[in-house]
N, C-alpha and C positions, 0 to 999 in steps of 0.2 A: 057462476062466478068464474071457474074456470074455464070454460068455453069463450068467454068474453076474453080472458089473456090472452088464451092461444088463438084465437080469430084475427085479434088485433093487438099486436107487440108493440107496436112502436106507440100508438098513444097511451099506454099504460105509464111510463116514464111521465109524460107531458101533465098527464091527469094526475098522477101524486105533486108533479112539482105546480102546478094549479091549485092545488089544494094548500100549500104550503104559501101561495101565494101573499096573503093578507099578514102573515105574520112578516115575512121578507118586505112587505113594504110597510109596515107599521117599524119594522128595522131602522129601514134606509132613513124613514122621517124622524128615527131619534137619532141616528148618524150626522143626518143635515144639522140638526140641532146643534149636537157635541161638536159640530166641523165650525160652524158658527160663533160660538162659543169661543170657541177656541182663537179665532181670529180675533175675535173681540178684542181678548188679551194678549193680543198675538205670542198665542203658545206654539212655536213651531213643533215642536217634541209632542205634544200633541194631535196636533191636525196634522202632522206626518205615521203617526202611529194609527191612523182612522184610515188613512185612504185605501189600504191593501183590499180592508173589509167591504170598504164603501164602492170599490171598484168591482167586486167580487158578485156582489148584490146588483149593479148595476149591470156588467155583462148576462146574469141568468136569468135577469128580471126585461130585457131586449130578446134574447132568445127563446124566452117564454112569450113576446109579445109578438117576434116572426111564426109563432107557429098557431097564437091566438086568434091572431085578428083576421086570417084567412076564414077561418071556422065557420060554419054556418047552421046554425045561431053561433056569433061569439059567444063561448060560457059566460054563463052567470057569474061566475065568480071575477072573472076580469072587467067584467061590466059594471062591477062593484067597488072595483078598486081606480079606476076610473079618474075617480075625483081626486082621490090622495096621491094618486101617482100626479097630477097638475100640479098640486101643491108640492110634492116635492120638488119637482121642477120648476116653479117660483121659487124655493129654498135654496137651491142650485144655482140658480141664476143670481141670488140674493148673495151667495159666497163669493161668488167671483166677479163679482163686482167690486164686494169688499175687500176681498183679496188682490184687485189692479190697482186700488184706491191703494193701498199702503204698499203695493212696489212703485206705484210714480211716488210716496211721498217720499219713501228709503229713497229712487233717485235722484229728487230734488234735494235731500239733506247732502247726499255723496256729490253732489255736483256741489252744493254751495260748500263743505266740506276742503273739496279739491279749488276750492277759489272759481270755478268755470261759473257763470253768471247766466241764465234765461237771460237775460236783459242787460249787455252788457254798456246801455247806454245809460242806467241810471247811473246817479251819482250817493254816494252815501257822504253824512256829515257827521264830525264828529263834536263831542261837549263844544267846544268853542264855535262852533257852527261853518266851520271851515270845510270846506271837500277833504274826506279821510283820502287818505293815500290806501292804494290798491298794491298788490302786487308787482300785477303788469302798469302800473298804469306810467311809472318811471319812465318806459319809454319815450312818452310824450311830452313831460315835463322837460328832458332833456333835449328834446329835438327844437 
């Protein structure tokens, strides 16, 4: 056992944090979850509270995979993880998606908010069925 340290130093590191691997990505995938979640209800104080960890996990668990996948045989134990690492990254992709869906809608409410219109050809009516008056729209009535 120690003959095997001192023969080879540098995968001894790679080889405990391999071993550690499964726990670190059974991690991430309840992080995805909590990150999820969290959007859901769009808890920001939350899903900013997750990212430090979830980043953290993510950078070791890439650098663990530039030293993997060269390997030959790839270990076993990454070969195992495999699948859950996919799905996390269907999880991932599932966050930020939902996370663009609710900055375009924050920008659609702050735009309708600030009166600025997507479509500043419709017309809006009001109770009496008349065309509401706009803001801007003065100008053209005047002219």
């Amino acid at each position: 056992m120690t003959d095997m340290t001192a023969t080879d130093p540098l995968s001894s590191p790679w080889e405990a944090a391999l071993l550690e691997t499964p726990d670190a990505v059974a991690r991430l995938a309840e992080i995805l979850g909590l990150e999820f979640e969290a959007l859901k209800v769009r808890d920001l104080n939350a899903f900013e509270a997750i990212q430090e960890e979830k980043n953290l996990l993510l950078q070791n668990l890439a650098s663990l995979a530039e030293w993997a996948a060269p390997q030959n045989p790839v270990p076993l134990i990454w070969q195992q993880v495999q699948s859950s690492l996919r799905q996390s990254k269907q999880d991932h992709l599932r966050n930020i998606q939902l996370l663009q869906r609710q900055l375009q809608a924050v920008k659609g409410t702050l735009q309708a908010l600030q009166g600025e219109s997507a479509a500043p050809s419709v017309d809006l009516y009001d109770r009496m069925g008349q065309i509401a008056r706009r803001p801007g729209a003065w100008g053209y009535q005047l002219a």
